[in-house]
N, C-alpha and C positions, 0 to 999 in steps of 0.2 A: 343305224349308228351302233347297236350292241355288236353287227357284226364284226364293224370297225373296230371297234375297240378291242374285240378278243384277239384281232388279226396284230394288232399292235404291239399286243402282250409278249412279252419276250419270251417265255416258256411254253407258249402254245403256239402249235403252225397250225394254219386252217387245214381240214380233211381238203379234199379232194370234191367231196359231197358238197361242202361247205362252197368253196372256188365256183362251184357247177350253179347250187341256185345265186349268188352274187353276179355272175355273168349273164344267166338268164334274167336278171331283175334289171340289170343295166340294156339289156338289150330291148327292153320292152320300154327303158323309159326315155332313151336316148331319141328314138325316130318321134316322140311326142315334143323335145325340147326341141328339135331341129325343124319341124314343120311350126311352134309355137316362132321360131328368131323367124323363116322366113315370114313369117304373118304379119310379125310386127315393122318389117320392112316392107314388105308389097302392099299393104292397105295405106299406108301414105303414099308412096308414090305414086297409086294408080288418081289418088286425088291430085296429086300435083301434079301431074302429067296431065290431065284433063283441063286442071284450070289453065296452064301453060298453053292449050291447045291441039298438043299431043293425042296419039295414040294414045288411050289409056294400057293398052294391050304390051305396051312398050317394058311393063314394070315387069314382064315375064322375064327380063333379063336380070334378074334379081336373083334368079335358080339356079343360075352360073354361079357358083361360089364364089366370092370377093370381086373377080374382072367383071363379072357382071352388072354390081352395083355401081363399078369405078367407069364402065362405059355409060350407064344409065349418069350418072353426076355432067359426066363432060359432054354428053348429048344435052341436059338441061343446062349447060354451064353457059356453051358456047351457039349453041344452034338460034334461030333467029326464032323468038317466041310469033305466033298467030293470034293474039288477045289485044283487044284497044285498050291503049293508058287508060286510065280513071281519070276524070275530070278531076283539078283540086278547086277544093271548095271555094277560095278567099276569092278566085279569079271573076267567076260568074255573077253576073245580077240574082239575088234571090226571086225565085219563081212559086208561085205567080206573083206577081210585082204587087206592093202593097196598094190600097186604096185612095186616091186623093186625099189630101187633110182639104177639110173643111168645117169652118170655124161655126159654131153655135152663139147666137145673140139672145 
């Protein structure tokens, strides 16, 4: 931020020195944020691809920049999932069925 702000300054232009380590700090922090967004995009999808019944391996296309996650979307959008519906609950007899009533004298 100091460096920012000197860069700012209207009476002072950065050295040249100055420019050198500013580029070499961005360059170092750049391939961390860029491997940190793919992260945060490829560990979902390899789960949602799995429970959908997918390839999990499928989420490699996330490495493609942007066409990659807009094929992966419309591969899960429209392809025909391999997973059985989930029973809904209200439908079925509760299991194991209860116990006869039987009355006490």
């Amino acid at each position: 931020m100091h460096l920012l702000a000197i860069m700012l300054q209207d009476n002072n232009q950065p050295s040249p020195e100055m420019i050198s380590h500013m580029v070499m700090a961005m360059m170092a922090i750049i391939p961390i944020l860029i491997i940190v967004s793919i992260a945060i995009v490829m560990i979902p999808s390899w789960f949602i691809l799995k429970k959908a019944g997918f390839s999990p391996w499928l989420c490699m296309l996330c490495l493609i920049p942007s066409l990659g996650t807009l094929v992966l979307l419309y591969v899960l959008a429209f392809a025909e999932w391999k997973v059985v519906p989930a029973p809904q609950a209200g439908l079925q007899p509760p299991y194991p069925p209860p116990p006869p009533y039987t009355p006490q004298a």
